[in-house]
C-alpha positions in Angstrom: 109.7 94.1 60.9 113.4 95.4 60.2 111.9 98.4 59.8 109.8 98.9 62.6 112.4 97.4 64.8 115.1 100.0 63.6 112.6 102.8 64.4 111.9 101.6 68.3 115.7 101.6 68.2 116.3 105.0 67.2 113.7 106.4 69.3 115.0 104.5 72.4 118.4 106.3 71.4 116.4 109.9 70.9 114.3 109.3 74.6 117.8 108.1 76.4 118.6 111.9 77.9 115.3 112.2 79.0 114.4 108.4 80.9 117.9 109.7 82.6 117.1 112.8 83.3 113.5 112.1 85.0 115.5 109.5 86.6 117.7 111.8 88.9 115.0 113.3 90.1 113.1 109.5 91.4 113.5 109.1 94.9 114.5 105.3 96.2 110.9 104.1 96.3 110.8 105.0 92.3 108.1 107.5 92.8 108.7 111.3 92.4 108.3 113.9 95.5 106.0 116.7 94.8 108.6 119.4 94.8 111.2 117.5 92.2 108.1 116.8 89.9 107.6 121.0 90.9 110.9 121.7 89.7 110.9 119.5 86.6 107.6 121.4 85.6 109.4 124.9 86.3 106.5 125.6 89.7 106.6 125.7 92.9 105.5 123.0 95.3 102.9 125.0 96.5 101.4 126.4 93.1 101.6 123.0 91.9 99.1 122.0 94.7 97.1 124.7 93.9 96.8 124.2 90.2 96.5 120.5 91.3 93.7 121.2 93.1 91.9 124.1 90.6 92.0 121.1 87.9 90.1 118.7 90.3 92.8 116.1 90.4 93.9 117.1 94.2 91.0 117.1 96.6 90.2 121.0 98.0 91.9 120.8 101.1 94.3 118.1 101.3 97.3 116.8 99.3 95.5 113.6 98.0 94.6 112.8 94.5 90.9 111.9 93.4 90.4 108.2 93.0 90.0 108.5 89.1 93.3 110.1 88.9 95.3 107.6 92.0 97.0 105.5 89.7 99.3 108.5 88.6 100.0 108.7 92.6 101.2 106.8 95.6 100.6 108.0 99.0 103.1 106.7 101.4 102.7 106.5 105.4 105.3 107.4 107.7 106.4 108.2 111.1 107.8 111.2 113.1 110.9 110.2 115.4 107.9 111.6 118.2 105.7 108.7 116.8 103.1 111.0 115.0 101.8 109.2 111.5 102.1 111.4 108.4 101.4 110.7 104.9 103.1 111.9 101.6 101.8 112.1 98.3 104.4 111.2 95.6 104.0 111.1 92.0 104.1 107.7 90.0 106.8 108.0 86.4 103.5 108.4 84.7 102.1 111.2 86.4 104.6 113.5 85.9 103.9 113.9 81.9 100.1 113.5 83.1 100.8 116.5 85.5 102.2 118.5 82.5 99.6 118.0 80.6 96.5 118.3 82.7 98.2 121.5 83.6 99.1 122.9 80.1 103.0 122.9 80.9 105.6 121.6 78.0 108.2 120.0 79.9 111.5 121.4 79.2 113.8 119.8 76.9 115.8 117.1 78.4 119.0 118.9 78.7 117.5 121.6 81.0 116.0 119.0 83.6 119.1 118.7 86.1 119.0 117.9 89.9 
């Protein structure tokens, strides 16, 4: 058990710069916009919705995830100050390595994901 605990340890040290790196990107809510989880993947907003959607995890179309792939997602309603509804898709902390990988990308060492 000493052993074991002593390894969780180190590797909490080793992940530190990265838990707070993806952190400065996490909006209030906790949930990532699309462009910072963009950025932290080295794409643009737009290509990642178009990979998104080549992949079949965004529906053709829209900015909304397929059901089997929502729980890496939130879609969050809002409000224009001329009272028009809107709704945002944000990712979840687990869809951003999700994202990565579905798409192929190898997110950057921790030191090169700043705000």
């Amino acid at each position: 058990q000493v052993e074991a605990r002593e390894a969780l340890e180190a590797k909490a040290g080793a992940d530190a710069p990265k838990v707070e790196a993806f952190d400065r990107w996490m909006d209030s809510d906790g949930y990532y916009p699309m462009d910072a989880v963009a950025k932290i993947l080295g794409v643009g907003r737009n290509t990642l919705y178009a990979r998104l959607r080549a992949t079949g995890v965004i529906m053709a179309g829209s900015t909304r995830p397929y059901q089997r792939y929502a729980h890496h997602f939130v879609i969050v309603a809002g409000t224009t100050f001329q009272g028009h509804a809107y709704q945002t898709t944000k990712v979840r902390p687990s869809g951003v390595p999700f994202i990565a990988r579905k798409l192929g990308i190898v997110l950057a060492a921790p030191a090169a994901i700043s705000a």
